[in-house]
N, C-alpha and C positions, 0 to 999 in steps of 0.2 A: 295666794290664789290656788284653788282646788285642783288637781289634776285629772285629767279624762277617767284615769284608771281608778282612783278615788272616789269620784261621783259614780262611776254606771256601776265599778266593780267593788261594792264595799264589803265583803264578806270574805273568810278564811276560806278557799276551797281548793285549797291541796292535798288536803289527807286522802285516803284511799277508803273513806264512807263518801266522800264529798260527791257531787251531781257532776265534776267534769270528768273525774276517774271512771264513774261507773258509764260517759260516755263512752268513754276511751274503749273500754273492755267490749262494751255492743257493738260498737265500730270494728272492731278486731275481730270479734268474733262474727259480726251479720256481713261482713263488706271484705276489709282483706283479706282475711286468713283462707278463702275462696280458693287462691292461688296454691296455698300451702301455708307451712311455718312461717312466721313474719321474724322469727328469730335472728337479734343481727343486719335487719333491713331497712334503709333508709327512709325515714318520712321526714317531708317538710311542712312547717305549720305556718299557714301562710296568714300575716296577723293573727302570731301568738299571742299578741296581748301583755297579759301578766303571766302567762307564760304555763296556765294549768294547764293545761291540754298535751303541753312535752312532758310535764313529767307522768301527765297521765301515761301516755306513749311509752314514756320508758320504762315503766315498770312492769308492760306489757313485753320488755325486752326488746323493744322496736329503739335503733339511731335515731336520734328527733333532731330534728334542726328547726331554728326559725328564723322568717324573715317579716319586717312592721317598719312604719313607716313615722312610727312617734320617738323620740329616742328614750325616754321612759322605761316604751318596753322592752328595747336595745340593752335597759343595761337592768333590767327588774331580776334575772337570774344569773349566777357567776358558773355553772355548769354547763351551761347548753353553749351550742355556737346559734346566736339573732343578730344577725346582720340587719343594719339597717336599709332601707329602700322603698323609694315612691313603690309601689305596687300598681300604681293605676297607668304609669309612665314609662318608670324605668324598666332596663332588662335586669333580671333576677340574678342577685350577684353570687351564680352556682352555676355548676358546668353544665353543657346537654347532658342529656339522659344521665342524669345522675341520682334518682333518689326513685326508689321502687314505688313511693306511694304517696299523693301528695293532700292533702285534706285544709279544710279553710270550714269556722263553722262564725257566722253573724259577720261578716265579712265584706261579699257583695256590695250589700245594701249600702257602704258607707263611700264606693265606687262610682263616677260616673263612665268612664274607659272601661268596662269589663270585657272587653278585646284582648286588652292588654294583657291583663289580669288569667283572662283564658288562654291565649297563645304561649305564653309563659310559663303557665303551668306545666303544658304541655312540653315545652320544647324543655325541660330540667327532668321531665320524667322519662326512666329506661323505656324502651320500646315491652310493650304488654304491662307497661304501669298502670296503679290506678288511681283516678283522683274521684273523691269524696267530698261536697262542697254541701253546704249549709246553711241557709238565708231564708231569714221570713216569709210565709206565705202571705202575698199581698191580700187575697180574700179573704182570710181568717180574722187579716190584723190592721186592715185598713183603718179601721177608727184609732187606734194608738201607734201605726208606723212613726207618725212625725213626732211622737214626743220625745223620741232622741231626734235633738238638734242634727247630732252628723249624719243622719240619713239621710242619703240623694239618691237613690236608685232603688225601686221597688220590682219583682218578680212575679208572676204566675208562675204553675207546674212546666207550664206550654215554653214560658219563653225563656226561662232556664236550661229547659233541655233543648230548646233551639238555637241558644247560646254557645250551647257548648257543641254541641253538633257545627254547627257552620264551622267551629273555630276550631276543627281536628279531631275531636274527641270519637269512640269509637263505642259501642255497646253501650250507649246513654241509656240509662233508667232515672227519672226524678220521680219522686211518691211524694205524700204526704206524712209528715214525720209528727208525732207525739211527746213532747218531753216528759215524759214518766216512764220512770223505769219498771214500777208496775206494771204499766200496761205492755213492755219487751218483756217481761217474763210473763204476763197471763194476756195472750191477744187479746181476747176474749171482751176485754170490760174494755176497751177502744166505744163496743155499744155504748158503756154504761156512759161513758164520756160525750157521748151524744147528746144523753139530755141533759147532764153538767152543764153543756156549752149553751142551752137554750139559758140560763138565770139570768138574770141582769146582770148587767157589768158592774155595778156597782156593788156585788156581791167579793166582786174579786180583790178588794181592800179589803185590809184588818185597819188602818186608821183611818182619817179625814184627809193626811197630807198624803196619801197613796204611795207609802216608803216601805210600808210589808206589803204581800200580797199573798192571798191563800193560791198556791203552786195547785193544786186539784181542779181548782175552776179556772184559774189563767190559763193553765196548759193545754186544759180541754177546749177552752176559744180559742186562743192563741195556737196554729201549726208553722211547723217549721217544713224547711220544704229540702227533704236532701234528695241530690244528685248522685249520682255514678258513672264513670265512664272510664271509660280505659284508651292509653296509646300504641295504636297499630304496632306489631310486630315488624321488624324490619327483615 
């Protein structure tokens, strides 16, 4: 039998050309580094998965921890510390205020409790942390949310940052997010991706069984939707 991480993740994308590294580095550089150097500073990746996203982190010089709820991904890297744990239930098995910045990216969506999920994050991040959260844009992607079976929770702009707001968060910003790194280094053609996104969907395959997809017109339908907020100084 296939495993979760097999079917959705089948591509090599560790290296430092790959799409989660050069997350990593926009993240760092648009969102934390805000504060100052992140050199030496805790982040937790909350559903790291297979686990790109920590070493994206680390090479950014950032401590990466993670914590998932498959054990899979628990044991997918021999470097990192991934703790396992319900996310949607349990309490987060890391002390208060321990990790300067906490980031989650496709995560949400596969949550029904994201109370939990929020308060949590919260209570493991230093006072003037920041957490970075990432989940599909329900407008954008409403005709293919459900084609991942594990999605049970869908988000607006509105009710993500009303999420996080009710549940502590402090300086909330949620935008709409573009996955091309193109368009993070030239704002500029976000236009051009306007009318991309008007083609038909059907445009967005390279075969019949929809297992490639051209990334230029996906992404430009498809928005992701990130969050910011940070935890009160005490």
């Amino acid at each position: 039998m296939s495993s979760y991480l097999k079917t959705i993740y089948f591509r090599d994308e560790y290296s430092e050309e790959a799409y989660p590294q050069l997350l990593c580095n926009h993240i760092v550089e648009e969102c934390l580094s805000k504060t100052g150097s992140v050199k030496g500073k805790k982040i937790l990746d909350i559903g790291s998965g297979k686990g790109n996203h920590l070493v994206g982190f680390s090479r950014k010089d950032l401590e990466s921890y993670g914590i998932d709820k498959r054990n899979e991904c628990v044991s997918v890297l021999d470097n990192f510390t991934i703790k396992e744990c319900d996310i949607e239930s349990e309490r987060f098995p890391y002390d208060d205020n321990w990790f300067d910045f906490v980031y989650s990216k496709s995560v949400l969506e596969h949550i029904r409790n994201a109370d939990n999920f929020l308060s949590e994050s919260l209570r493991v991040l230093k006072p003037g942390g920041i957490a970075v959260l990432m989940t599909p844009d329900w407008r954008s992607q409403c005709k293919f949310f459900w084609d991942d079976y594990t999605h049970v929770k869908a988000f607006t702009r509105k009710s993500l940052q009303d999420a996080m707001i009710i549940n502590g968060f402090e300086n909330v910003n949620c935008s709409y997010f573009l996955q091309l790194p193109i368009v993070w280094k030239h704002p500029w053609i976000k236009y051009l991706t306007m009318f991309i996104a008007l083609l038909p969907d059907s445009f967005k395959w390279k075969d019949k069984e929809e297992k490639e997809f051209r990334r230029l017109i996906r992404f430009s339908k498809e928005k992701m939707l990130l969050a910011v907020g940070s935890k009160a100084n005490e």
